[in-house]
C-alpha positions in Angstrom: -26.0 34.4 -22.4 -28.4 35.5 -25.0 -32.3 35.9 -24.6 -34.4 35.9 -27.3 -38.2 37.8 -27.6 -41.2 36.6 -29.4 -40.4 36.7 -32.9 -41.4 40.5 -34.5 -41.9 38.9 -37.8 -44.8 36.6 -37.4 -46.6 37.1 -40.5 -49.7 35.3 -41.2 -49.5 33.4 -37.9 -50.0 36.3 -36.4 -53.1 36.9 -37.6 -53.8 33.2 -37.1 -53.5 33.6 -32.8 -56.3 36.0 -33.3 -58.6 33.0 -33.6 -57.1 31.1 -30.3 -58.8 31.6 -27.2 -57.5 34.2 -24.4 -58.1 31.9 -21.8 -58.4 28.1 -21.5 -59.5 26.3 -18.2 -57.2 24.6 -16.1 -58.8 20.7 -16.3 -59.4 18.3 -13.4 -55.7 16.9 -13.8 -53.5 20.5 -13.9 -55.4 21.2 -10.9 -54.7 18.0 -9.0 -51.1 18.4 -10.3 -51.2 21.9 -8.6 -52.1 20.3 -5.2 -48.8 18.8 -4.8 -46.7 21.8 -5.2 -45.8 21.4 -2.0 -44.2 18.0 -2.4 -42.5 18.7 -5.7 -41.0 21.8 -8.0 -43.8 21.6 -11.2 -41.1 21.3 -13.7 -40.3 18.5 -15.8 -37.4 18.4 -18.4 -35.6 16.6 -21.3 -31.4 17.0 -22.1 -30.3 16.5 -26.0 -26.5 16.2 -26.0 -25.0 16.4 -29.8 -21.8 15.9 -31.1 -23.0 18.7 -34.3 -24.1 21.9 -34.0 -27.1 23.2 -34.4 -28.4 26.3 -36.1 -29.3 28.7 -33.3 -31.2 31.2 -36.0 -33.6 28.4 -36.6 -34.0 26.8 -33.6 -35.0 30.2 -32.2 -38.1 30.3 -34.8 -38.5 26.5 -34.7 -39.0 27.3 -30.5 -41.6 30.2 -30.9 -43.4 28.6 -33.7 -44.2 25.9 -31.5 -45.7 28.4 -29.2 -48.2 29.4 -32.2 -48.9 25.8 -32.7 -49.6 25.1 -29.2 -50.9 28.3 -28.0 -51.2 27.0 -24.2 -47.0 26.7 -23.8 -46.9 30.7 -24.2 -49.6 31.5 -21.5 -49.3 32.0 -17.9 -51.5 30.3 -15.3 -53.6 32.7 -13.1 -55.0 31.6 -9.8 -58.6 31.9 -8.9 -60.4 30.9 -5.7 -62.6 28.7 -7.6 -61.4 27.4 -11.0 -57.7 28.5 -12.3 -57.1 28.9 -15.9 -54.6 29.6 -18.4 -54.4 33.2 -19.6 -53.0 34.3 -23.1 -49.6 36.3 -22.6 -48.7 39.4 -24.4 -46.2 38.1 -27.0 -43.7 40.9 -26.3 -43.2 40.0 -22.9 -42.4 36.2 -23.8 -38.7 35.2 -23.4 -38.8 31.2 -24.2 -35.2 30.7 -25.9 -31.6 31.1 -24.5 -28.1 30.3 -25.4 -25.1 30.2 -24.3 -21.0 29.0 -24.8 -20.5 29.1 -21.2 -20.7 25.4 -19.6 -21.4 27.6 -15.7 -24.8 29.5 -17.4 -25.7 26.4 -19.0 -25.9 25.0 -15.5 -27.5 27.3 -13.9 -30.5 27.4 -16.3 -30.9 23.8 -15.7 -31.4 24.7 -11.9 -33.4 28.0 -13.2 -37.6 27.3 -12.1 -40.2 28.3 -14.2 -42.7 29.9 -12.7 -46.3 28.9 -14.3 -48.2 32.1 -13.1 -45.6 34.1 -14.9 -45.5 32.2 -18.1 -44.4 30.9 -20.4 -45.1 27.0 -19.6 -41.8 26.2 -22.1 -38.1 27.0 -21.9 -35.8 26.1 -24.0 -31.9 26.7 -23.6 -28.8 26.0 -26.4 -25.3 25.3 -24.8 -23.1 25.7 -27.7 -19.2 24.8 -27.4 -16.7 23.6 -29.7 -17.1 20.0 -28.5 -20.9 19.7 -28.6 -24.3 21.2 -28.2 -26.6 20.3 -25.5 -30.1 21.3 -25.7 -32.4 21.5 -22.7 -36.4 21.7 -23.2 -38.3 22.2 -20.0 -42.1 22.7 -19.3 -44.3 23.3 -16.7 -46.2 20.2 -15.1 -48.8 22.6 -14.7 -49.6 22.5 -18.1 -48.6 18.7 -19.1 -46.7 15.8 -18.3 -43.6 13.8 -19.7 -46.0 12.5 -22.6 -46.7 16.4 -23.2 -43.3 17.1 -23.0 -42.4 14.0 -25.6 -44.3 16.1 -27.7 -43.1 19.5 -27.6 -39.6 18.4 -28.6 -41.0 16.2 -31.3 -42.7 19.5 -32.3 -40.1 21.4 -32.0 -37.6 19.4 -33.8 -40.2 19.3 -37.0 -40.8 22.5 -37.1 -36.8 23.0 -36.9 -36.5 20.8 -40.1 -39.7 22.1 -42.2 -37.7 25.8 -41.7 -34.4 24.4 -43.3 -36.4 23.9 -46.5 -39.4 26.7 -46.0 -37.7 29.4 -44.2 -40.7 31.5 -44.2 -42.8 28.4 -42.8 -45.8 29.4 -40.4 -47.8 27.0 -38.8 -51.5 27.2 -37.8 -52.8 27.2 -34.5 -53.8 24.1 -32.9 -56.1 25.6 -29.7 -59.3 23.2 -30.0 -57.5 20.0 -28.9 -59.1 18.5 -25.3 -57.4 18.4 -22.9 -59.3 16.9 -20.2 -59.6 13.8 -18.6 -63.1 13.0 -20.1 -61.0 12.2 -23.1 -60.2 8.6 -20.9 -63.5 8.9 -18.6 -65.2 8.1 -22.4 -63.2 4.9 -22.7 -64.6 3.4 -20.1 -68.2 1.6 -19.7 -70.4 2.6 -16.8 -70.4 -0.7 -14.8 -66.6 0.5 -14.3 -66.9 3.0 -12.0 -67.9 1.0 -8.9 -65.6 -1.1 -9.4 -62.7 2.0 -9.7 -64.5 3.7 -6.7 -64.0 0.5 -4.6 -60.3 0.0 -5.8 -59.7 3.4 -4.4 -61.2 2.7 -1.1 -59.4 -0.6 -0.6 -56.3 1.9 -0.9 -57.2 4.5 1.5 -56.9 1.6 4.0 -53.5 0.5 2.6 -52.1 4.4 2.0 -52.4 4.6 6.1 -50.5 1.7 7.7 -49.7 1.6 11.6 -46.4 0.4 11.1 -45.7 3.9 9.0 -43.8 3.6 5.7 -40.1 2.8 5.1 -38.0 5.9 2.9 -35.0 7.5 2.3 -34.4 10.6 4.6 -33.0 13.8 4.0 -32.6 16.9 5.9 -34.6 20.2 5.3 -32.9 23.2 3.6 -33.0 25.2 0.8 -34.4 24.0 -2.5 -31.4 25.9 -4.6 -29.1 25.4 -5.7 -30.1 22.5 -7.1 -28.1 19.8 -8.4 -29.0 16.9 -11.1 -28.0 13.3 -10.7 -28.3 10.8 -13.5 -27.0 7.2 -13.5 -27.1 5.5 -17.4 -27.2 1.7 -17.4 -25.6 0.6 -20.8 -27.4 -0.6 -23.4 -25.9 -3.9 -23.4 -26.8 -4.8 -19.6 -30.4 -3.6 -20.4 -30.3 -6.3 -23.2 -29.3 -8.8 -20.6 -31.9 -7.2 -17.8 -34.9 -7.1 -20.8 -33.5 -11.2 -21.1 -33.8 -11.6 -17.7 -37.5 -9.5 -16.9 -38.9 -12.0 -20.0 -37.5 -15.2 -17.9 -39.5 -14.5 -15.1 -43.0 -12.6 -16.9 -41.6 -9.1 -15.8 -40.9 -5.9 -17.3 -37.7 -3.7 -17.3 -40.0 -1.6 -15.0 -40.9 -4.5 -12.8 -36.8 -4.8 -12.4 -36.9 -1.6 -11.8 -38.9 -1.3 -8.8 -37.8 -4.4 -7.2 -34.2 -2.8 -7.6 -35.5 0.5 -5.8 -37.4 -1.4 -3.0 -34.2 -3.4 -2.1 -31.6 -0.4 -2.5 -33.8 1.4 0.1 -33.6 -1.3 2.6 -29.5 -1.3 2.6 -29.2 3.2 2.3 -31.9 3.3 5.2 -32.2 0.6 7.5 -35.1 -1.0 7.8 -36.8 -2.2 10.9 -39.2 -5.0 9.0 -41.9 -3.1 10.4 -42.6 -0.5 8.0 -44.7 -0.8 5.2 -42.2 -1.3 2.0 -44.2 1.1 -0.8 -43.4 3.3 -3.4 -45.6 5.6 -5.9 -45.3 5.0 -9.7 -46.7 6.7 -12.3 -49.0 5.7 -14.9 -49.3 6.8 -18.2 -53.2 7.4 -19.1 -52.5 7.8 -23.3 -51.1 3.8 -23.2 -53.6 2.5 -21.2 -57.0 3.6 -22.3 -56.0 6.3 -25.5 -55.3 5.9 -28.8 -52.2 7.4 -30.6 -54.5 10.1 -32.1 -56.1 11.2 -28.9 -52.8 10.6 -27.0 -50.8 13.7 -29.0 -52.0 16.1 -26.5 -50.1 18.5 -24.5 -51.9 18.2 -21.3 -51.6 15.8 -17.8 -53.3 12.4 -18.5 -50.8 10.7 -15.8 -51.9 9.0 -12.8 -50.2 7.2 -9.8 -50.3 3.8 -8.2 -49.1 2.8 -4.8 -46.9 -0.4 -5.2 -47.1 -2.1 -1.6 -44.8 -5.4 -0.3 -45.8 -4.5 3.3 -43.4 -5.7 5.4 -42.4 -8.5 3.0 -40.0 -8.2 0.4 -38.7 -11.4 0.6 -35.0 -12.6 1.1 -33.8 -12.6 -2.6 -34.2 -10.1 -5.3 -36.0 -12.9 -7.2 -38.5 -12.9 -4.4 -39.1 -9.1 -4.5 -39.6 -9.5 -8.1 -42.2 -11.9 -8.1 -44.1 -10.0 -5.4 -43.7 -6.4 -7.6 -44.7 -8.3 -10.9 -48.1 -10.0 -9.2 -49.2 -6.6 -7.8 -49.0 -4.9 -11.1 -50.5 -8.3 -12.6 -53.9 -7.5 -10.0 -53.5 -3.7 -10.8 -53.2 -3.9 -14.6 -56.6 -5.9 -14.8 -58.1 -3.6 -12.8 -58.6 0.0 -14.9 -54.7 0.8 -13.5 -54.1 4.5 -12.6 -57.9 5.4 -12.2 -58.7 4.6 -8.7 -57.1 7.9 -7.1 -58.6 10.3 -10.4 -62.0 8.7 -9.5 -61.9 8.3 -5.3 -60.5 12.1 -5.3 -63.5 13.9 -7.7 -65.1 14.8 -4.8 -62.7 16.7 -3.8 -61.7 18.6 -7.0 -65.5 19.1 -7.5 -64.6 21.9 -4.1 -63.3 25.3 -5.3 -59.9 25.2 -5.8 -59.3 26.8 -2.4 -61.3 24.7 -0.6 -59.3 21.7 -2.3 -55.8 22.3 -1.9 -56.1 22.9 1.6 -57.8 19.8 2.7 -55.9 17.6 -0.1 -52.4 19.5 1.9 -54.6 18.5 5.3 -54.3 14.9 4.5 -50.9 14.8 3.0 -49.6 16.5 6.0 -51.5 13.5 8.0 -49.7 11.2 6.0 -46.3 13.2 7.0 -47.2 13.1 10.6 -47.4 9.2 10.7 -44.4 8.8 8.6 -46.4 7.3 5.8 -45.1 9.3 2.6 -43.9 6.7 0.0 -41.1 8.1 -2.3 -41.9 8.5 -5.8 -40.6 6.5 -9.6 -41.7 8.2 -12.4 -41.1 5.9 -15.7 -41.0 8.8 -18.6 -40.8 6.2 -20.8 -38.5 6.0 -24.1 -37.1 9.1 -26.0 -37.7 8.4 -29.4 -34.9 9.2 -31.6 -37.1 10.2 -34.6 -38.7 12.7 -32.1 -35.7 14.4 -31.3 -33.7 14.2 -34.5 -32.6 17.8 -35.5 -29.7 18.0 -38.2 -29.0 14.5 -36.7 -30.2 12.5 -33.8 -28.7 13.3 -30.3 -25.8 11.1 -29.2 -27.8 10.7 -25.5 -30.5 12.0 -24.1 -32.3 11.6 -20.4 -35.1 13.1 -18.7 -35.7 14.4 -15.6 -38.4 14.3 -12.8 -39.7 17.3 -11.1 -37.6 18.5 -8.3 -38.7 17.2 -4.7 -39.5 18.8 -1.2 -38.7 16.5 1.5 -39.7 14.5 3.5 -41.0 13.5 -0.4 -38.1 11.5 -2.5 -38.7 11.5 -6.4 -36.6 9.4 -9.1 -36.9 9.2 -12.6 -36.5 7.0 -15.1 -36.3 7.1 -18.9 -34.5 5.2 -21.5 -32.7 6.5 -25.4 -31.3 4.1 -28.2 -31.8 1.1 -25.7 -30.0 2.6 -22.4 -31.8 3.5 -19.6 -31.4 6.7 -17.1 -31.7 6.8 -13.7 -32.2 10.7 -12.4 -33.3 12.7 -9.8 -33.3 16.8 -9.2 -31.7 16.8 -5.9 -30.8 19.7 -3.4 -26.9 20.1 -3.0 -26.7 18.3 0.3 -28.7 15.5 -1.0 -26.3 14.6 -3.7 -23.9 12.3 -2.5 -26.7 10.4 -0.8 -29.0 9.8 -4.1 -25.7 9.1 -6.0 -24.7 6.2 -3.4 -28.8 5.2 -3.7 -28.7 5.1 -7.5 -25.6 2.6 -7.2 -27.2 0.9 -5.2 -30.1 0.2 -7.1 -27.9 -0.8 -9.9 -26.3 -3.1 -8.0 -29.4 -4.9 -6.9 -30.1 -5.3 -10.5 -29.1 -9.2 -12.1 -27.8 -9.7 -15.5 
């Protein structure tokens, strides 16, 4: 294995980071993000497997130029009772690039946590082999999410491109972007926050039923080693399914869900009492950004509780209808903003003060078996993004590792194939494997 420093030979960039704040202020949505550390690892991360290899000399620099051009990836997070923030790091102490011929290190680094209050928020690691190269970008959620993360290969991958040609290329700093979630509070018009204040009522009474909530269960142990578990449908059955979701006024996602929600009910069985829900993200930047303001490395993701209560119906077709008119009501109704608004009390408490009585009324939640497991859609990888000397044969992302009794999958798609995944503990594996089939056997078309 090989670890590479900050580069010594910065040049005028450099000088540039001079002019980029020391510290920058966690916002409202890393905070809230911090809250649930205790339900998932904050680590998010995207695999690049090509069939070429790349030029590990310029990657290196392509990887620490991005950390000049988005300054915030090479601090480190520092706590503080009432309001954490993000603290520039001393540049010599900043390892963020790793490589590697050995297929065993490779793996390991993919199980390897990165810890936010240490810094930096980015890792990036090069398996090189005769056969292929496989590169593997990973952030912190603490500082952004999978729409962040979209960008820092995209950056990445540019900057690896513009050196090819300018070998002495140095970028300027881009520090001033916001990154807060006024950015989507602006979008909106005032007579639309009671209405968002009374959707996110109307789900504190539905996050809490009696009859608790049906999941998948997994014993308690130790969160490493860690293994990852991934599950590509084709792209020619995802032309048939995308056929299919148009048929019946769905989307892939739609299909998706409905898959989940019926796999569930066959790996754990059901008593038809339990509530039938699952959390899904939202992505802020499509719903209420534009692509200008949306090329942020920050969090602007929320989450939506999909409910069937206790009926799913008898078909698949039926569970589908059910999952697309809930997201029908919820998409004309300010999607994903319900929780972000209900909760700003809350996250107006110092940050002490929040976590533990957010962590209070999770662990309620736990108590009366009412913790919904988790899809995250990461959406599509776009191969222009990721296109180094040549785009990458495949490509997935992967969701945050979870702490039980939470359950997390992801799903993300590349050159029309979509990817199922999940960071699982060892002695989950086999059970989220035999889940994941099971999902995709639920699936028509």
């Amino acid at each position: 294995m090989k670890c590479y420093n900050w580069l010594k030979d910065q040049g005028k960039s450099g000088k540039q980071m001079d002019t980029v704040p020391k510290r920058i202020s966690a916002t409202y949505l890393d905070r809230a993000i911090g809250f649930i550390s205790f339900l998932i690892n904050l680590m998010i991360q995207v695999e690049l497997k090509f069939s070429g290899a790349l030029d590990i000399e310029r990657l290196r620099k392509a990887v620490y130029l991005t950390l000049d051009v988005e300054p915030i990836l090479g601090y480190h997070l520092v706590s503080h009772w009432h309001r954490p923030y993000f603290q520039r790091t001393n540049k010599d102490s900043i390892t963020a690039f790793y490589s590697t011929e050995s297929s065993a290190e490779f793996n390991s680094f993919r199980s390897e946590l990165i810890d936010a209050y240490q810094g930096p928020q980015l890792k990036v690691y090069l398996y090189h082999s005769s056969n292929e190269d496989r590169l593997l970008i990973k952030v912190t959620h603490n500082v952004t999410d999978v729409g962040g993360l979209n960008k820092v290969a995209s950056v990445i991958s540019s900057i690896y491109h513009r050196l090819k040609d300018e070998p002495d290329y140095q970028p300027i700093p881009n520090p001033a972007v916001s990154r807060g979630l006024w950015k989507v509070a602006n979008q909106l018009k005032w007579y639309a926050y009671p209405r968002v204040y009374f959707n996110y009522l109307q789900g504190l009474l539905a996050q809490m039923p009696r009859q608790g909530t049906h999941t998948i269960h997994f014993e308690v142990g130790p969160l490493i080693p860690l293994d990852f578990v991934h599950k590509i449908i084709p792209e020619e059955r995802v032309t048939r399914l995308r056929e299919y979701a148009h048929a019946h006024h769905a989307t892939l996602n739609d299909l998706i869900i409905a898959a989940i929600f019926r796999a569930l009910i066959i790996e754990e069985k059901w008593d038809r009492q339990s509530y039938l829900r699952l959390n899904t993200s939202v992505d802020l930047r499509r719903w209420y950004l534009s692509d200008e303001q949306s090329n942020t490395i920050a969090n602007l993701s929320a989450m939506e509780v999909i409910s069937l209560k206790n009926d799913p119906g008898d078909s698949f077709l039926d569970t589908l209808e059910r999952v697309v008119a809930f997201m029908e009501r919820r998409k004309s109704n300010y999607i994903g903003l319900s929780d972000l608004i209900g909760s700003l009390p809350i996250m107006l408490l110092p940050d002490v003060w929040g976590r533990k009585l957010y962590k209070r009324v999770v662990q309620r939640a736990i108590n009366r078996n009412n913790i919904a497991p988790g899809l995250t859609n990461m959406g599509e990888i776009a191969t222009d993004a990721v296109t180094f000397d040549f785009p990458p044969d495949s490509a997935w992302l992967f969701a945050p590792p979870y702490h039980p009794p939470y359950f997390l999958i992801g799903l993300s798609g590349y050159k029309g194939t979509l990817s199922l995944s999940s960071v699982v503990r060892s002695s989950h594996k086999d059970k989220v494997i035999q889940l994941f089939e099971n999902v995709i056997s639920q699936l028509p078309a």
